[in-house]
C-alpha positions in Angstrom: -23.4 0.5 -12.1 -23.4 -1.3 -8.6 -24.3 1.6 -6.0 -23.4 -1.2 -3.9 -19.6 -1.2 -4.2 -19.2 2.7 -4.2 -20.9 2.2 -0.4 -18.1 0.4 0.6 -16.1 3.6 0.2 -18.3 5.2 3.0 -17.0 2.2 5.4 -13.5 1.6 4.5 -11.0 1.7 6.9 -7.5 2.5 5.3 -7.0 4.6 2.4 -4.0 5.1 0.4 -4.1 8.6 -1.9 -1.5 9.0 -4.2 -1.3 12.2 -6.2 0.9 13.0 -9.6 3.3 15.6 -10.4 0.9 17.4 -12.8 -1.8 18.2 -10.6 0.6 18.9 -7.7 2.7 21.2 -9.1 -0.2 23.0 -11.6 1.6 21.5 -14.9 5.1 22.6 -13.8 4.2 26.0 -12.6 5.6 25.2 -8.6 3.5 23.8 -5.9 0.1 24.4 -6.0 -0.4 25.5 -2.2 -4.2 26.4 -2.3 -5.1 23.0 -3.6 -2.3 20.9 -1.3 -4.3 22.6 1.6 -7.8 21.9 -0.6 -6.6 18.0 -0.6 -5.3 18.4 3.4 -8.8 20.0 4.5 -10.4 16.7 3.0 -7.5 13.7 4.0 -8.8 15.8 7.7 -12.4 15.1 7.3 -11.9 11.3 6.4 -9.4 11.4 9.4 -11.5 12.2 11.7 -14.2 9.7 10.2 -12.0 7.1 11.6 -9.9 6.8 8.1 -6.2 5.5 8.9 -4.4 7.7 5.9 -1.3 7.1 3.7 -0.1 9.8 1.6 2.1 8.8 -1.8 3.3 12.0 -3.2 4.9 13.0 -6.4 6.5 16.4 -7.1 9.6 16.2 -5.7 11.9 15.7 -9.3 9.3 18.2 -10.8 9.4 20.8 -8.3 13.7 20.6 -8.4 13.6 20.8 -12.4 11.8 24.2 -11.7 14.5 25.3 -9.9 16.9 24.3 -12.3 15.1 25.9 -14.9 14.2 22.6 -16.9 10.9 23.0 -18.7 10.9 18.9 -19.5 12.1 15.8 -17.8 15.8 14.8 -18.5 16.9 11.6 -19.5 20.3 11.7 -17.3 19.9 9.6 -14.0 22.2 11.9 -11.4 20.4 15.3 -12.9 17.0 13.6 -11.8 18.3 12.5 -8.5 19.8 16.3 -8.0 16.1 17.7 -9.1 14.6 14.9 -6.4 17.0 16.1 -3.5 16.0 19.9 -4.4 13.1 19.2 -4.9 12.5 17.0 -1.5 12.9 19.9 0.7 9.8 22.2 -0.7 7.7 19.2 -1.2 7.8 18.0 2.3 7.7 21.1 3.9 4.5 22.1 1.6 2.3 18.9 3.4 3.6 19.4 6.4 2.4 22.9 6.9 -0.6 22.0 5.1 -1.4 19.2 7.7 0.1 21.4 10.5 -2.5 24.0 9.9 -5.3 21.9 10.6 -3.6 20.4 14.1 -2.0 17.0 12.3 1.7 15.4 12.2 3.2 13.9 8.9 6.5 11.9 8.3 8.1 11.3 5.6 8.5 7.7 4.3 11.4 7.2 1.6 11.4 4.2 -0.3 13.2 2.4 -3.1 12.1 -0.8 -4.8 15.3 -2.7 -3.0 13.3 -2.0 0.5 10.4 -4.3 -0.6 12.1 -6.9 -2.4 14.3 -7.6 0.7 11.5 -9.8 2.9 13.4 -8.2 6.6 12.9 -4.3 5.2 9.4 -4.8 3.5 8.3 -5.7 7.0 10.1 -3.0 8.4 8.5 -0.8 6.1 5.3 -2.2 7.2 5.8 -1.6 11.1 6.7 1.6 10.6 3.5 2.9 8.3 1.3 1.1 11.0 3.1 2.3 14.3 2.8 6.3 12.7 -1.1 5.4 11.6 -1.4 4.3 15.8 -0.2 7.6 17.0 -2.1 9.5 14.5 0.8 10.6 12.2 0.1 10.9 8.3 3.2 8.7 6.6 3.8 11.3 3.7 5.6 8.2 1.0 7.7 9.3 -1.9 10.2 7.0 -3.6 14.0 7.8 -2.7 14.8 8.9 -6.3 18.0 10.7 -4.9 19.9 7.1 -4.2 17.6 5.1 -6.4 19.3 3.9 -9.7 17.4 2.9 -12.9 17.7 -1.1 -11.6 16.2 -0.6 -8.2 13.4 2.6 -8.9 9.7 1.7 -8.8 9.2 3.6 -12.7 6.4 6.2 -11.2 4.7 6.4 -8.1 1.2 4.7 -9.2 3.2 1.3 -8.7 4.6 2.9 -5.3 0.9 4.0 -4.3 0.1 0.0 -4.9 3.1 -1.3 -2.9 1.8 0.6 -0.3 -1.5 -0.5 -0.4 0.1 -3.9 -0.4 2.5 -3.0 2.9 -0.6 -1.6 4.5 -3.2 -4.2 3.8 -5.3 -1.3 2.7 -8.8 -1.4 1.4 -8.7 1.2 -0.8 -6.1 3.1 -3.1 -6.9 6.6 -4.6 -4.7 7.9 -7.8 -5.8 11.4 -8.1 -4.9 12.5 -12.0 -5.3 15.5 -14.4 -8.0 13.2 -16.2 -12.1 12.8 -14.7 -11.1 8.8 -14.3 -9.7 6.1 -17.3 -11.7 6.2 -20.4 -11.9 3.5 -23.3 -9.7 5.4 -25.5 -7.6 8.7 -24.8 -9.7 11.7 -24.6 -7.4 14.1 -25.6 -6.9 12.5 -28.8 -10.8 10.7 -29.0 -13.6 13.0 -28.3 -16.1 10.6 -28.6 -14.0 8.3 -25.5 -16.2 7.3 -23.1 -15.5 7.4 -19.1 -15.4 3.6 -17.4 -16.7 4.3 -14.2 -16.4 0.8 -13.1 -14.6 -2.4 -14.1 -12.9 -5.4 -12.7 -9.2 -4.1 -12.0 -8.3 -7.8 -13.6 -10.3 -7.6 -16.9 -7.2 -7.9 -19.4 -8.8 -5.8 -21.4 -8.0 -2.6 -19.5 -4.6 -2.8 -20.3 -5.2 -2.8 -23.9 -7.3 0.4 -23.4 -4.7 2.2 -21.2 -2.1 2.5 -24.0 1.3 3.5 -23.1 3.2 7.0 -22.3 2.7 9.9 -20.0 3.4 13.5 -19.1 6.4 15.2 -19.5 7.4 15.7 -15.8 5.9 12.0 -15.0 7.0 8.6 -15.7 3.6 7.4 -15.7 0.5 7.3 -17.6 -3.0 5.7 -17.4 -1.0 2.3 -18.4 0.8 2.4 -15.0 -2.4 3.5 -13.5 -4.1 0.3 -14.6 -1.4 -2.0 -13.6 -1.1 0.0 -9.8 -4.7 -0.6 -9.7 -3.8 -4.2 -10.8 -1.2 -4.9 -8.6 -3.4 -3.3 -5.5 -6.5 -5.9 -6.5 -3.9 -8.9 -6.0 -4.1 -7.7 -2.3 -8.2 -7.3 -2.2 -8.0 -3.2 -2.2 -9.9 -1.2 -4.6 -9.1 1.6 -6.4 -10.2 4.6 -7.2 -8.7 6.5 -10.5 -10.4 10.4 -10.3 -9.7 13.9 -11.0 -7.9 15.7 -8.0 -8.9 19.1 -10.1 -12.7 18.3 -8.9 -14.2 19.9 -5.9 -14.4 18.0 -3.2 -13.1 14.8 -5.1 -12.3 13.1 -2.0 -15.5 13.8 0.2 -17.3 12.7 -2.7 -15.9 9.6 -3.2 -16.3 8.9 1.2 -19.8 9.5 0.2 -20.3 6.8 -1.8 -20.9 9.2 -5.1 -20.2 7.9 -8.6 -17.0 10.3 -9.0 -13.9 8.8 -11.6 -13.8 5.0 -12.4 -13.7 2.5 -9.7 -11.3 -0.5 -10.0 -12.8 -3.4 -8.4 -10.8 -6.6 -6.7 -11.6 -10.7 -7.6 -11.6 -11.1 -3.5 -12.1 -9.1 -0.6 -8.7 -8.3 1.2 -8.6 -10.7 3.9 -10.2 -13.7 1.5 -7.4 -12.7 -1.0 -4.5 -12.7 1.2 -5.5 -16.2 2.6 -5.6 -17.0 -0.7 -2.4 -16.3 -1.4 -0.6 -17.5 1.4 -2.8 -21.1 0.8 -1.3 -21.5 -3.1 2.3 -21.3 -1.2 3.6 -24.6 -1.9 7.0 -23.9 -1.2 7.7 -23.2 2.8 11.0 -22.4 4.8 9.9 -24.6 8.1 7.0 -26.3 9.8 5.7 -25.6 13.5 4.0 -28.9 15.2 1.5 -28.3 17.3 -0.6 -29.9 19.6 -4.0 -31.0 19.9 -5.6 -27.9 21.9 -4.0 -25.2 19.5 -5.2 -27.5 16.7 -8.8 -27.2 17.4 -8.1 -23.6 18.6 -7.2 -22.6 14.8 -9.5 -24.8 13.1 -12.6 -24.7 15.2 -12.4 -21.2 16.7 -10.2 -19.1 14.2 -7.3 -18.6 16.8 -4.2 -17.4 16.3 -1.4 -19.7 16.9 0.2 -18.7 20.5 3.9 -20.3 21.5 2.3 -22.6 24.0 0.6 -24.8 21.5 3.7 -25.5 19.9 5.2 -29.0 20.7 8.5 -28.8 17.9 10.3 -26.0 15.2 11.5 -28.2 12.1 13.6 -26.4 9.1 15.2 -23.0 9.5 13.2 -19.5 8.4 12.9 -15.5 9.4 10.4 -13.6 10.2 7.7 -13.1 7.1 8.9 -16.5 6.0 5.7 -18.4 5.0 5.5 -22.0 7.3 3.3 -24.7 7.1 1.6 -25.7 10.7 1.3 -29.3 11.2 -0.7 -31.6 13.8 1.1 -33.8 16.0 0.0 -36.9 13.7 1.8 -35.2 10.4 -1.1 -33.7 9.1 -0.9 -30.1 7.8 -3.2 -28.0 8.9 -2.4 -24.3 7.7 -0.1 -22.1 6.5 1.3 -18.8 7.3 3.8 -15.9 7.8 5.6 -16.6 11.0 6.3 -13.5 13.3 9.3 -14.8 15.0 12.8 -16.7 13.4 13.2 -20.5 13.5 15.7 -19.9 16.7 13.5 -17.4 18.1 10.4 -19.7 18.0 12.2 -23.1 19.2 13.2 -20.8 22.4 9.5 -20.2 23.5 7.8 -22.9 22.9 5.7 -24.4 24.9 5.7 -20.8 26.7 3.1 -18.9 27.8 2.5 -15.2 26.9 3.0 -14.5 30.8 6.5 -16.3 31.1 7.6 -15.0 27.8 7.0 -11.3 29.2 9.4 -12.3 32.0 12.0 -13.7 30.0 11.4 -10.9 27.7 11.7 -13.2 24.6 8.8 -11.3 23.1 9.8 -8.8 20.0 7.1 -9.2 18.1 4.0 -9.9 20.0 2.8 -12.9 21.8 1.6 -14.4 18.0 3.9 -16.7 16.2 1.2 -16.7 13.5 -1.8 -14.5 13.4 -5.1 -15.7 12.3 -4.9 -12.9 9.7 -1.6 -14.2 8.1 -2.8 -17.8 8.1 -4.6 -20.0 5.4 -6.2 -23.7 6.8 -5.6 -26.3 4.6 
């Protein structure tokens, strides 16, 4: 056990907790208020240790299917997106008088896979989590399962609690469960299973262990769990699978306690994104720049401002990855561009002071931030 790696849950920055149907609504019983305002009290705490919060919350289908009287998940598509519209209302209104009570704002974040797989929405996505994290309001993310069809819907909310880890560049996700953390085998079937409480998110092995199949008001399982915590390692975030039944399961966890099993990352976050964006072969365009932004980014860590830019070759949007090149021909980085190929040939050559007055800039003053840029 590396005591080491559960400090770095005492000092991470940006948390996303995701919680399942089951524990929410008590095993299809309705909300369970009390421990909503049990999770809130602690999501507070870590708030106002500095903690920027995302919330990914099941319930909604489960709490509509009590409604409707359903003791089990139906297999028709528009019942499920009735049960998620009904169900929408309660659930919202349950977190945000939860939050309310303790002096905190929520919003609620709807999201289908077709937002992220479109590059222009994924980043609006992502402005819109991080503006509500700068005023201090809690996003409160479910999937949109009343317009989602079974081509475009995430499958269960463990894979949406890892896109948003992804959107958010977030160093840790939580995936509270009905279960103390993932064991070797199942525990309800294997009494002699024994709890991982740490393991490379990575090791192939885990997926083997996870088996397949869920609850009956969930899609997912601790399969889905593993690949979420997958997925979320791909970005440099840890994750955290734990039982949201526990006292205190959150506070413990800030505390660096050995609570659930701990899904560690290859690479740190900002190591693995760079990573990422440096196996990019493929790019939409190139910026050349010249010799004084070229030492800027490779001596000093800069980020790349218009004025250092000489030329815009190729056509791209904003998000598209771009390779940076010297004057000479030489590539020198690449990265995701904040502007669009038109945007960028327009202020070049600019400085952040004359683009204010021309009022050219959307986005920033960046064209490519250090932290969305790999040297070559």
């Amino acid at each position: 056990m590396s005591v080491s790696e559960r400090q770095k849950l005492c000092t991470s920055r940006r948390w996303v907790i995701k919680i399942g149907s089951a524990l929410l609504t008590n095993d299809g019983m309705g909300l369970d208020r009390l421990r909503m305002q049990a999770w809130v009290d602690q999501m507070v705490v870590l708030i106002e240790q500095g903690v920027e919060l995302c919330l990914v919350s099941s319930g909604a289908i489960a709490v509509g299917l009590k409604v409707l009287r359903l003791d089990k998940r139906p297999e028709e598509l528009p019942i499920l997106q009735a049960a998620a519209a009904i169900g929408q209302m309660g659930l919202v209104h349950a977190w945000q008088s939860c939050f309310a009570a303790r002096g905190h704002e929520t919003a609620q974040v709807l999201l289908t896979h077709e937002d992220l797989a479109n590059r222009t929405r994924y980043l609006n996505a992502r402005d819109t989590l991080k503006a509500l994290n700068q005023f201090g309001i809690i996003p409160v993310v479910n999937e949109n399962d009343t317009v989602a069809t079974d081509e475009i819907c995430f499958g269960d909310n463990d894979s949406l609690g890892a896109l948003a880890t992804n959107l958010l560049e977030a160093d840790v996700l939580v995936i509270l469960t009905d279960q103390d953390g993932f064991y070797d085998r199942d525990p309800r079937l294997h009494a002699d299973a024994d709890l991982i409480s740490e393991a490379r998110a990575l090791d192939p092995r885990l997926v083997a262990m996870a088996g397949k199949g869920g609850g009956s008001l969930g899609r997912g399982g601790m399969h889905t769990k593993i690949l979420a915590a997958q997925q979320a390692a791909r970005s440099g975030a840890m994750t955290v699978i734990a039982n949201g039944r526990r006292d205190q399961v959150l506070s413990l966890l800030r505390q660096g306690e050995v609570v659930g099993s701990l899904l560690l990352p290859d690479l740190k976050p900002l190591v693995a994104r760079k990573h990422w964006l440096a196996s990019h072969k493929q790019t939409k365009g190139s910026l050349v720049i010249d010799s004084g932004a070229a030492h800027a980014l490779i001596f000093k860590g800069r980020s790349l401002l218009p004025v250092g830019v000489e030329l815009v070759r190729g056509s791209f949007s904003r998000g598209d990855i771009i390779t940076i090149c010297s004057h000479a021909g030489d590539v020198i980085a690449t990265g995701l561009v904040n502007y669009n190929s038109d945007q960028a040939k327009a202020m070049i050559g600019l400085t952040t002071e004359q683009l204010k007055k021309t009022q050219k800039l959307l986005e920033g003053d960046v064209l490519v931030h250090r932290d969305n840029m790999a040297l070559v």
